[in-house]
C-alpha positions, 0 to 999 in steps of 0.5 A, a space after each residue: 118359281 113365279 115368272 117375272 115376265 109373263 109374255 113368253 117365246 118359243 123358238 120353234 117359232 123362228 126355227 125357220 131363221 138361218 141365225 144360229 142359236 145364240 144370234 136368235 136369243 140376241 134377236 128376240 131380245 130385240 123384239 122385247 121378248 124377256 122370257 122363252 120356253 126353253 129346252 136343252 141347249 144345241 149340240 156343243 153348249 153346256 147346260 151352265 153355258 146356255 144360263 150365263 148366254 141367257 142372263 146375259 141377254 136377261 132372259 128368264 125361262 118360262 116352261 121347259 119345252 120339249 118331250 119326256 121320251 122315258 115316260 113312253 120309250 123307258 129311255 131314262 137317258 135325257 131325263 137326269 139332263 132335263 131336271 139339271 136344266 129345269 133347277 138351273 133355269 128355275 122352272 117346274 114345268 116340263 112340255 110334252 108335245 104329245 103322245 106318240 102316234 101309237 096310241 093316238 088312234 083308239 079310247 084305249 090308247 089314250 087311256 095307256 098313254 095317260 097311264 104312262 105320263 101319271 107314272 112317269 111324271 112320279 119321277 119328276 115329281 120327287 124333284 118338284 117339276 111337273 109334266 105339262 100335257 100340249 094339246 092338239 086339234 085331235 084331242 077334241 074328237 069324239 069316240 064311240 063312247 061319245 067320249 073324246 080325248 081331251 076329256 080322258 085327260 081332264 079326268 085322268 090325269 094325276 094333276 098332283 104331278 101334272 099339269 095342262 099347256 094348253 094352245 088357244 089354236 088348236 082348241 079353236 081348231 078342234 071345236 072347243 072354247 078357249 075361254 071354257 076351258 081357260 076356267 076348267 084349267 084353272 089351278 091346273 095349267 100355268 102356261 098358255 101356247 098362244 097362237 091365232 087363228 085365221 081364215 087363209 087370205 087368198 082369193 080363190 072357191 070358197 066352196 064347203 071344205 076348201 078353205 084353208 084354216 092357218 096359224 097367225 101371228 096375233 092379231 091377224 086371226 079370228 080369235 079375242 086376245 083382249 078377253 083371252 088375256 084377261 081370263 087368263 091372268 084371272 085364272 092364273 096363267 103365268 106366262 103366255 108362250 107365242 107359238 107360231 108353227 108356220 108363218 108361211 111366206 111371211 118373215 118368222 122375226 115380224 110375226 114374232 114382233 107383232 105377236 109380242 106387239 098385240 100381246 102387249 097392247 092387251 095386257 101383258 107384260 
């Protein structure tokens, strides 16, 4: 199920454009962008509808986005629907976003979570689709125990069924090294979240703990796309999604442009 293109979108990017669904695929096309992270269709379009609009637009999809809510709610009701969408649109690998908040405050939550995701994950396993664990910034602080969550994952996670969709940002964020953990994943992780990482350029105290940390459209940020494209390819990463949560008061279609026009530049196609 190897990708064509390894330059991605996630429309959660543009969620913030008044372009109705189809419109907003037409759009990204535009910009260049051959391949999203997709997810169920919006209310009223058939799975075998949402296809035919994508290979119209000649759009592959990359991951399938989105959670599993049975692996925590034991709501099986979306899952048959979810697995149709990943064989229909070629893909084996299904996002979770995170774990619910429940289990977000304690070493032992984490480790029930992970428990969940390892058992829930055998069910997609039997039809060939992996569960992909999303990261946040949280997942990088420490417990007493001087473990910290994103270890608990790395080291428990059943990667015969699963697998990592990292984020460059919130790595950064919580401390760690993108390019590290690049090479930790490998043979681990196929897709990449990509968003910058920048200082909020607004002239105001910069006293200690006052300045605001944003997410950035590529290239406008701190972070070395020339080497994290690199050492991506080189490990294996077959599509490199571009997530922007907020764009703030810039136009979410020009951060999606720039991020696909740097992206190019260092390597991706």
């Amino acid at each position: 199920m190897k990708k064509k293109h390894n330059l991605s979108l996630t429309l959660f990017t543009v969620r913030s454009s008044p372009l109705p669904y189809q419109e907003k695929l037409k759009k990204a096309r535009e910009i260049g962008y051959q391949s999203i992270q997709g997810g169920l269709p919006p209310e009223g379009m058939t799975l075998q509808a949402q296809k035919e609009l994508l290979d119209s637009l000649e759009i592959e999809v990359s991951a399938f986005g989105g959670a599993a809510p049975a692996l925590f709610s034991g709501d099986n009701s979306s899952v048959a629907r979810v697995i149709e969408g990943c064989h229909l649109y070629d893909t084996d690998d299904v996002m979770i976003g995170t774990v619910p908040a429940e289990y977000r405050d304690s070493y032992d939550g984490y480790m029930k979570a992970i428990d969940l995701i390892n058992k829930g994950a055998q069910q997609f396993k039997k039809e060939g689709i992996y569960i992909s664990y999303h990261n946040h910034a949280q997942e990088f602080r420490k417990f007493s125990n001087g473990k910290r969550a994103i270890d608990l994952f790395y080291e428990n996670l059943d990667f015969s069924c699963t697998r990592f969709l990292l984020d460059t940002h919130w790595i950064h964020s919580g401390g760690g090294d993108i390019l590290d953990w690049l090479e930790k994943c490998k043979g681990k992780m196929r897709f990449l979240h990509v968003k910058d990482y920048r200082i909020a350029p607004a002239n105001y105290n910069t006293g200690i703990g006052s300045v605001e940390k944003q997410f950035s459209q590529i290239g406008d940020g701190n972070l070395p796309w020339d080497l994290i494209v690199k050492k991506g390819i080189e490990v294996g990463i077959e599509a490199f999604i571009v997530e922007q949560d907020n764009t703030y008061d810039e136009d979410c279609w020009e951060c999606a442009a720039q991020s696909y026009k740097t992206l190019k530049s260092v390597g991706c196609n």
